[in-house]
FIBAVO-523305 format. One line per 3 residues: number of its first residue (from 1); for each residue x negated, y negated, z negated of C-alpha. Coordinates in nm, 2 decimals, always signed. Example, Ala and Ser with C-alpha at 12.3 -4.5 7.8 and 13.67 -1.06 7.14 Angstrom:
% residues 2
1) -1.23/+0.45/-0.78 | -1.37/+0.11/-0.71
This chain:
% residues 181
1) -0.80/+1.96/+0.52 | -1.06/+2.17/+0.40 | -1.35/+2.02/+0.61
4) -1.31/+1.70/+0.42 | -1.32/+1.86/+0.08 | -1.61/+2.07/+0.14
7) -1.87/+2.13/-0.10 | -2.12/+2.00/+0.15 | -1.90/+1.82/+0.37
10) -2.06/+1.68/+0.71 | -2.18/+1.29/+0.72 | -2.02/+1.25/+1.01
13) -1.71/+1.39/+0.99 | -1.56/+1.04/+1.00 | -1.64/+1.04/+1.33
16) -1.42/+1.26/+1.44 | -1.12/+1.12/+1.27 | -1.22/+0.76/+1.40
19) -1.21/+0.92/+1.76 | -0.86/+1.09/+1.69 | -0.75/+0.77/+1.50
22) -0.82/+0.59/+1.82 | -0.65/+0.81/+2.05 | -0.31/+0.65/+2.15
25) -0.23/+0.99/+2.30 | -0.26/+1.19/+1.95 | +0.09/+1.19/+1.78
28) +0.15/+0.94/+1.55 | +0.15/+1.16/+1.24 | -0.16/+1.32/+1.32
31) -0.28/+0.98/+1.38 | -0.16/+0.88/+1.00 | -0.38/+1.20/+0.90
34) -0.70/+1.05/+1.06 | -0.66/+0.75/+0.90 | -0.66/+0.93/+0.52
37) -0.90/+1.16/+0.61 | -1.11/+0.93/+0.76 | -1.09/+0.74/+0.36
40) -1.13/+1.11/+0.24 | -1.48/+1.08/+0.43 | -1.62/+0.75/+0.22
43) -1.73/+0.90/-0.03 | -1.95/+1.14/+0.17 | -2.05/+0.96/+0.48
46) -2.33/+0.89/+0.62 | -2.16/+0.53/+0.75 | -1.94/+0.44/+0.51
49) -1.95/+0.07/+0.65 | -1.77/+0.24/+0.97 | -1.50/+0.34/+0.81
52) -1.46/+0.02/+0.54 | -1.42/-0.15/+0.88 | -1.18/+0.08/+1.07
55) -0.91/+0.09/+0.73 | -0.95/-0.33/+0.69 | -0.92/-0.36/+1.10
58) -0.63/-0.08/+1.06 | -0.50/-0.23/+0.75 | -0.44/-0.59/+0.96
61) -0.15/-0.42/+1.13 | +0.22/-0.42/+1.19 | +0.28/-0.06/+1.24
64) +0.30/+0.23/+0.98 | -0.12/+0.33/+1.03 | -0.15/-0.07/+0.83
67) +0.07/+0.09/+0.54 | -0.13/+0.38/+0.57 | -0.49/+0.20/+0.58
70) -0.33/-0.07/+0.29 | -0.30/+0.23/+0.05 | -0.60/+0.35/+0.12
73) -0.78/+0.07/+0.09 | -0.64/+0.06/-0.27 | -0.72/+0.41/-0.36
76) -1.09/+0.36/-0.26 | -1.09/+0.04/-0.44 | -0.99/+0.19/-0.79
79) -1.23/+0.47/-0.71 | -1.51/+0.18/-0.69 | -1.57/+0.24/-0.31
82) -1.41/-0.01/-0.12 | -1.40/-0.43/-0.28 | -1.14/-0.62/-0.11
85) -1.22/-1.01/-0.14 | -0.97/-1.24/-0.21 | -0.91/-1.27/+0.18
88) -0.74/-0.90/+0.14 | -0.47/-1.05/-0.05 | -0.39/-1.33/+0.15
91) -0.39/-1.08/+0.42 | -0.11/-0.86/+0.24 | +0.08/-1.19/+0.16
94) +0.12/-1.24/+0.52 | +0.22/-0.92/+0.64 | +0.48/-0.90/+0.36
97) +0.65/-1.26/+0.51 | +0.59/-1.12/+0.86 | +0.93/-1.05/+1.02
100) +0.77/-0.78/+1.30 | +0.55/-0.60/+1.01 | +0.76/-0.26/+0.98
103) +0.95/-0.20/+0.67 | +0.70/+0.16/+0.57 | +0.41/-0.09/+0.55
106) +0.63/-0.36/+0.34 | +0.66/-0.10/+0.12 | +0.28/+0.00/+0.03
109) +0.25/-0.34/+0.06 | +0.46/-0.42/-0.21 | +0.34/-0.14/-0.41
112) -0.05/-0.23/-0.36 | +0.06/-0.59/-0.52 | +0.14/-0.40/-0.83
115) -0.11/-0.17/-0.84 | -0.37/-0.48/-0.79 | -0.17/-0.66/-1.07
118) -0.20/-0.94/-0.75 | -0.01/-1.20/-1.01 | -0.07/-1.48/-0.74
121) +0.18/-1.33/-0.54 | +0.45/-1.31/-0.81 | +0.70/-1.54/-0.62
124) +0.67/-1.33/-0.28 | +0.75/-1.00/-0.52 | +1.05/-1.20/-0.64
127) +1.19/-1.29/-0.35 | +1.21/-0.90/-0.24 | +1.32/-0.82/-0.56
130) +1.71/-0.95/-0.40 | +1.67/-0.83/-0.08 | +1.92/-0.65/+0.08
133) +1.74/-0.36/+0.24 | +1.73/-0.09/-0.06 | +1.36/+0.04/-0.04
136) +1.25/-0.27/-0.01 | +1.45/-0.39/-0.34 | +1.37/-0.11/-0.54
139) +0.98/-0.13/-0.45 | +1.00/-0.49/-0.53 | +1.14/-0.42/-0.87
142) +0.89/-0.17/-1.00 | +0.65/-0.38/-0.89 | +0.78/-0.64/-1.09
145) +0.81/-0.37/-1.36 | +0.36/-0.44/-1.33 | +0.34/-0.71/-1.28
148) +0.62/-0.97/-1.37 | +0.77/-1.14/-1.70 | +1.02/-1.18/-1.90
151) +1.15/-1.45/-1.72 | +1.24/-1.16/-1.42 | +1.47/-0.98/-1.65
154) +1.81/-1.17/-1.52 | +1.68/-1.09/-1.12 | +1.64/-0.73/-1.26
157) +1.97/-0.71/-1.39 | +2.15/-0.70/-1.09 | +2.03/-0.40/-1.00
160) +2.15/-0.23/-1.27 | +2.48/-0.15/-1.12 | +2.34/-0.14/-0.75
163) +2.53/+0.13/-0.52 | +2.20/+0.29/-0.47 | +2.06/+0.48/-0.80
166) +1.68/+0.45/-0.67 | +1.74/+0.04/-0.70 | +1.86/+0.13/-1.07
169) +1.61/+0.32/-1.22 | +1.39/+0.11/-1.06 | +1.53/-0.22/-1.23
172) +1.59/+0.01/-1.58 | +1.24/+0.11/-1.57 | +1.11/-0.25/-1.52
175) +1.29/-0.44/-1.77 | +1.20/-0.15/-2.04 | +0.84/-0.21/-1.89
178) +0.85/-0.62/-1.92 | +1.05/-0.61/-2.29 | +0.78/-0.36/-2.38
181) +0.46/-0.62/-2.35
């Protein structure tokens, strides 16, 4: 989207995408656009505040835009734009036991526990970490690949001869990540 990486982009292009974002009659993938555009416009709007609150109001979700708003929220934090306060990672602790949060958003969930080295929720990681919905094993295992300990390497192991190969790279990855510290 070449409007958001202008050289001069517009201060208020966020706007836009908020409006579109808000549309229930836009499709849903263009409405998954908005929503990392509008993060694509932090960095150069003239209300960033706006759009910290739209991806933490988006971010509180059940749908796929919360995944989407979750990850961005965590690429705006490591690129020093966006602090989440410790209120952020409750929030993602209760999503991830919520049984009507969909499975996309479990995922960045899951991934943004990791990438926050959120150590806290450890024993929520592990319990996916033997789920029996694949993506949601596998996600749960690299994660644990970040962010776990040696005492995870018998829960990896079983998914070393999964049926799937994505759960087995993903449990051979992490226990050559956790014997490695």
């Amino acid at each position: 989207m070449s409007l958001v990486w202008q050289e001069q982009p517009n201060p208020r292009l966020h706007e836009l995408f908020a409006k579109m974002l808000g549309d229930e009659t836009e499709s849903p993938v263009w409405r998954d656009y908005c929503l990392q555009f509008l993060s694509e416009c932090l960095k150069s709007s003239s209300d960033p505040e706006a759009i910290k609150a739209i991806l933490a109001r988006y971010a509180q979700g059940k749908d796929g835009l919360a995944g989407t708003a979750i990850v961005n929220i965590g690429l705006q934090e490591g690129a020093g734009r966006i602090k989440p306060d410790e209120t952020f990672s409750q929030q993602l602790e209760a999503q991830l036991t919520d049984p009507e949060v969909v499975t996309p958003t479990k995922l960045s969930i899951l991934g943004m526990i990791g990438k926050r080295h959120d150590v806290r929720l450890l024993p929520l990681v592990r319990s996916y970490a033997t789920h029996t919905n694949d993506s949601l094993r596998r996600t749960a295992m690299a994660t644990l690949g970040l962010i776990g300990t040696r005492d995870d390497l018998p829960l990896l192991q079983p998914g070393l001869t999964n049926r799937n190969r994505a759960v087995q790279m993903a449990a051979k990855v992490a226990m050559a990540r956790i014997k490695a510290r």
